[in-house]
N, C-alpha and C positions, 0 to 999 in steps of 0.2 A: 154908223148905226150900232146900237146895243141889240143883239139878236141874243135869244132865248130860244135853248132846244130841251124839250123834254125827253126821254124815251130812256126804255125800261132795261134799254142795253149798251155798250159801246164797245172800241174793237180789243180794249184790255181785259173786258169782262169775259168769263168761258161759257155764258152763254149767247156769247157772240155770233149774229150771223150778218143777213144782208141788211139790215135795220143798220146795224154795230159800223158795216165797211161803209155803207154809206153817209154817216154820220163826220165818221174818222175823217173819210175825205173831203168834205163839206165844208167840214169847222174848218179843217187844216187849210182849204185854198182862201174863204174866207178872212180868216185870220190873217193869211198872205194881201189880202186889199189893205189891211188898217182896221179892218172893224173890230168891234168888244162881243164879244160871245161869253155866255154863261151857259154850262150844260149840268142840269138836273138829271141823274140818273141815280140808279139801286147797284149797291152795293153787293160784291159777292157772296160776303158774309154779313149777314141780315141783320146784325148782332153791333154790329160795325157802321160808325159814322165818321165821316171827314171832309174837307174842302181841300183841292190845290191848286193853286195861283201859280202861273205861270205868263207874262205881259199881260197881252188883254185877251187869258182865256183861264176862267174858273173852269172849275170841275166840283162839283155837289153830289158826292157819294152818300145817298141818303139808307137809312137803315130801317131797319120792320119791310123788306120786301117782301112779295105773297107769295116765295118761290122757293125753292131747296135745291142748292147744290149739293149732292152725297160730298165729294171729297171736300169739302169746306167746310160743309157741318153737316156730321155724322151722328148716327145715335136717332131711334122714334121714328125712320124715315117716314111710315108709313104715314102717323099720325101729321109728320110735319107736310105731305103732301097736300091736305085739305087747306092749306094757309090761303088757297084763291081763295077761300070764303071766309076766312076768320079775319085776315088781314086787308083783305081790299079795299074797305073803307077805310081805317086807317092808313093804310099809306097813301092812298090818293087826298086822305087832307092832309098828310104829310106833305104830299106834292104842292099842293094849295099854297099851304102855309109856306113855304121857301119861294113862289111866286111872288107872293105877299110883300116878301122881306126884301126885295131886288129895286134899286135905284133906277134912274131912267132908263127904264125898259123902251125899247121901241115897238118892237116886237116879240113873239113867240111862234115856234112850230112846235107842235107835238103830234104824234104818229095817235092811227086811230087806232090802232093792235092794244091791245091790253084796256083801252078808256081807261087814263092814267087822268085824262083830264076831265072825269067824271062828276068832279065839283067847282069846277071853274065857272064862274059866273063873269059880270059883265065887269073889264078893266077898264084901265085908263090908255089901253094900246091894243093892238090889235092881235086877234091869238087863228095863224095858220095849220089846219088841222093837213095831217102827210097822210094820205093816203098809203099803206107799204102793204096791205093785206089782212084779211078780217079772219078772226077766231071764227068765222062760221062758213068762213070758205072752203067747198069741197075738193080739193084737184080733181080728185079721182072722176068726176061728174063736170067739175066747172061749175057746177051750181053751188046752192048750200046742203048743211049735210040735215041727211032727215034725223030724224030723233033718236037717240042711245041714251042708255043709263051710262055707257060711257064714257059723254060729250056733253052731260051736264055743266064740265067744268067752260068746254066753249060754247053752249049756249047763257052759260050765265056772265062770260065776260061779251060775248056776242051783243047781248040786251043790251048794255051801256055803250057797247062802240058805235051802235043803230039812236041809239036816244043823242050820244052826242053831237052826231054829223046832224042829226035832223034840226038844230039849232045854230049849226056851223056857219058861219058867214062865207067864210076863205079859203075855200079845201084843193089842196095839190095832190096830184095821181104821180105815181112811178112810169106809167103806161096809160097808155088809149084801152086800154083792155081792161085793167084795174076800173078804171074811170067807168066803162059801159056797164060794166058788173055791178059795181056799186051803185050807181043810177037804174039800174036793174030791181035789183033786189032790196034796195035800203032807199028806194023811191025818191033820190036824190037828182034835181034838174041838171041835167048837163051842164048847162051854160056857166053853172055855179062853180067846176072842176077844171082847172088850168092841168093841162101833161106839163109838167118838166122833169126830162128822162133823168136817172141819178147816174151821175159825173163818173167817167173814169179818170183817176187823175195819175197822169202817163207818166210824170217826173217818180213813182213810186214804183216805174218798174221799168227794167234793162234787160233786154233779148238780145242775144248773136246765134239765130238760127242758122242754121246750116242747111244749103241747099238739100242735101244727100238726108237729112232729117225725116223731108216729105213722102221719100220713097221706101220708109220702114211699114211695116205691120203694128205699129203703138199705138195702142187705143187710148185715152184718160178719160177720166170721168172726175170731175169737181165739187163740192159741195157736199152738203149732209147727205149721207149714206142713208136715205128712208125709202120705202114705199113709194112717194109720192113723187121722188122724183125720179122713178122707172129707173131705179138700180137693176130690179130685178129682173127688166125688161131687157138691158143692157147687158148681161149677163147670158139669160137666156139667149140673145142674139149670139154672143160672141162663138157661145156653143154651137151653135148651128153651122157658124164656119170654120169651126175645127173639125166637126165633123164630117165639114167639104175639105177638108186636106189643108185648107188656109193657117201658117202657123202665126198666128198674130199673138199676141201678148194685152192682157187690161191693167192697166194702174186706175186705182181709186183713190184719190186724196180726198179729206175732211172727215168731221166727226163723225161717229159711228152709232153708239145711242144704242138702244137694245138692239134692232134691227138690224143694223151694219154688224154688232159683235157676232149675231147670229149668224148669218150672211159668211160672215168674215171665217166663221168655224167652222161651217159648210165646205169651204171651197182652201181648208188648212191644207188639205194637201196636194191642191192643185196647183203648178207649178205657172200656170199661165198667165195668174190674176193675184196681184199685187195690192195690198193695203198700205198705204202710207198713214189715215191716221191725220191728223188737222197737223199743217206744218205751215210756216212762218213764206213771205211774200217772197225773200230772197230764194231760198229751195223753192219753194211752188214756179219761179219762173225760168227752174232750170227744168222743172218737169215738163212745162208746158212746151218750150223749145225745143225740148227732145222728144217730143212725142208727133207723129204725123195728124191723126185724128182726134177731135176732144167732141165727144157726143153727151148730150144736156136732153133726153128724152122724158122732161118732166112730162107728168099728166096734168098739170097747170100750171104755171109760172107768171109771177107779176109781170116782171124782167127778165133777171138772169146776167147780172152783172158779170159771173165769171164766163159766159159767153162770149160778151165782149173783153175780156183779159183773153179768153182762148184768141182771140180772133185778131187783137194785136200784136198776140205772141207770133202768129204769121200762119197756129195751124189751121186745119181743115176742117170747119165747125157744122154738126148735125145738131141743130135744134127742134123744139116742139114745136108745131103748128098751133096749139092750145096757150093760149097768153101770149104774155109779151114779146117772148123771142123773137115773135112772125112780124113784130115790127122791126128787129134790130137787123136781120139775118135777109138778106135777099136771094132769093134761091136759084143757085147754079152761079150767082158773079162773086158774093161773096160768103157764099155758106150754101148750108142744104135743111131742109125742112122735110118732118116725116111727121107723119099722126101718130099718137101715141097709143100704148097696150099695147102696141102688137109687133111682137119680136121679129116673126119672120120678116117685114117690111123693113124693118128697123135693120136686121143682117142685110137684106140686100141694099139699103141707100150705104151703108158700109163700105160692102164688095164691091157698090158701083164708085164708090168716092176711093179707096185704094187704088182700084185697077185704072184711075184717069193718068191720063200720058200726063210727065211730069210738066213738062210746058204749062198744061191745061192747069194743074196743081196751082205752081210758083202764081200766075195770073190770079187765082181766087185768094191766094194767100197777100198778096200784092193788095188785091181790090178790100179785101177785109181789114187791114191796116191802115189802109187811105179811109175807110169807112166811118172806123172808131175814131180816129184823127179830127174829120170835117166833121163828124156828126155828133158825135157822143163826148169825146174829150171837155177836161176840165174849161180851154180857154174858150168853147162855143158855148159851154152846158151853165158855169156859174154867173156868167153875168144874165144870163134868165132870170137866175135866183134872183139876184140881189134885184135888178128891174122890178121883177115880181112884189118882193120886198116891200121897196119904195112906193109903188103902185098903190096895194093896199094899207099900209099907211098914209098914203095921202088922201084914197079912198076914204077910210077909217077917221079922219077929221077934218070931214064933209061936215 
């Protein structure tokens, strides 16, 4: 098959997130069957155009994105910040047009986040829209968000992600939770939403954990340092059991953003709590190995990919009860599950997952490993895809 992915990010881009990792490993196992992949994406610097051919995988670094990276281009930031609205139409018929130009396509996905595929009309193959997450989803609520002068920018990309699915033929969810929501709120039928969960692909990471590991005080915490995924909450918690005499320690890896820098300033001269800052797969899995505990207390989450990288690394994972986690994360065999906002619960599932006898530990750390393994791993999770694939291309010419 010749597969076509759209999306407005990937994992070399620095505005990489879980759209970006799960792309990387998609293509990359993919590519491992023999198929031809094409990926459409935006450039870092907007200014900037290029192709790179590598077997059978292009890369389409296309230019005018609606976006600004300060350290890539500097200068007017303010003024270059409104580009969602100056550039949107053009670069999604920029998108258009390089669909346009592609030889036997079989297919296409592109993600519903930004409505990148805003102008696509009816091909000559079938076009898979990814569910990964809508600009008008609230965490903090789980619903969508009510109205701000300050969320003009996602209710005006929101309007086109709602208008595109509503013509969509062939929509894939990250999660069973994505899926309800979006059938919720964007009045989409179920039946219409295939789950297939996004791939962990295990050959891309190497653990030697160490038993005596499980019996430390090391908390982590993974991913964008925001709000919305209960940094502050985590935080708050940890405090509560230094306060109880517990001397535990936090590391935070991933980007930081205003709110992490804030956060991060905050807590300069506290000796407990650790900023690493976005670092690369090889160190990230020497963090994860060395840490006992990795807690993911978003107040909504699609997924939570690094969950499951916590949870192969072998540690002892605290996820949200709010999205997708609660599918990944079985409570007390291979993880633990708390509701989110609220610190003090959040410290004691903590104190109670520290202070379990190590036996009890090693067995959930065992059982989480076997979990991502049989359930999530690259060799159960892609050939989904590709089935899926094929399906709706065969579907598709009916």
């Amino acid at each position: 098959m010749h597969i076509v992915f759209v999306s407005r990010e990937y994992h070399d881009s620095k505005r990489g997130g879980g759209i970006a990792t799960y792309l990387y490993d998609l293509i990359t196992l993919i590519l491992e069957e023999g198929h031809q992949v094409t990926l459409i994406t935006a450039s870092d610097d907007t200014r900037e155009e290029s192709v790179e051919k590598k077997d059978n995988f292009t890369k389409i670094n296309l230019s005018g994105g609606d976006f600004v990276i300060p350290q890539v281009e500097s200068g007017f930031l303010t003024f270059k910040k409104f580009r969602i609205f100056f550039r949107f139409f053009s670069y999604r018929l920029k998108v258009l047009k390089e669909v346009l130009k592609l030889k036997n396509v079989d297919i296409v996905e592109v993600s519903e986040f930004g409505a990148e595929s805003a102008f696509f009309r009816k091909f000559d193959f079938p076009v898979v829209y990814r569910l990964h997450t809508s600009s008008l989803l609230d965490r903090s609520t789980g619903g969508v968000f009510q109205f701000k002068p300050g969320l003009i920018p996602n209710f005006f990309t929101g309007y086109f992600e709602k208008k595109v699915l509503a013509h969509a033929e062939y929509i894939t969810s990250c999660s069973l939770s994505l899926k309800e929501w979006t059938s919720k709120y964007f009045l989409i039928p179920k039946q219409k939403i295939k789950v297939l969960y996004n791939p962990i692909h295990l050959n891309n990471w190497h653990f030697d954990r160490k038993e005596q590991s499980l019996s430390t005080m090391k908390i982590l915490f993974v991913g964008t340092v925001s709000y919305e995924k209960g940094v502050g909450d985590l935080i708050e918690a940890c405090r509560i059991l230094l306060n109880k005499g517990m001397n535990l320690s936090l590391t935070i890896a991933g980007k930081l953003g205003n709110y992490g820098l804030r956060i991060q300033k905050e807590l300069e001269e506290e000796t407990w709590c650790t900023f690493l800052g976005h670092i690369g797969k090889k160190e990230l899995a020497n963090v994860y190995e060395s840490h006992s505990v990795a807690v993911f207390p978003s107040h909504w989450e699609a997924m939570g990919l690094v969950a499951l990288e916590a949870m192969y690394s072998g540690a002892l994972v605290i996820g949200s009860r709010e999205g997708g986690m609660s599918e990944i994360i079985e409570e007390g065999k291979s993880g633990f599950l708390v509701n989110p906002k609220n610190p003090s619960a959040l410290a004691e599932k903590i104190e109670e997952v520290v202070n379990l006898p190590l036996e009890t530990k090693l067995q959930i750390s065992k059982n989480a490993i076997d979990q991502v393994v049989h359930s999530f791993s690259d060799k159960k999770i892609v050939p989904k895809f590709l089935s899926y694939y094929e399906e709706v291309i065969r579907d598709f010419k009916k």
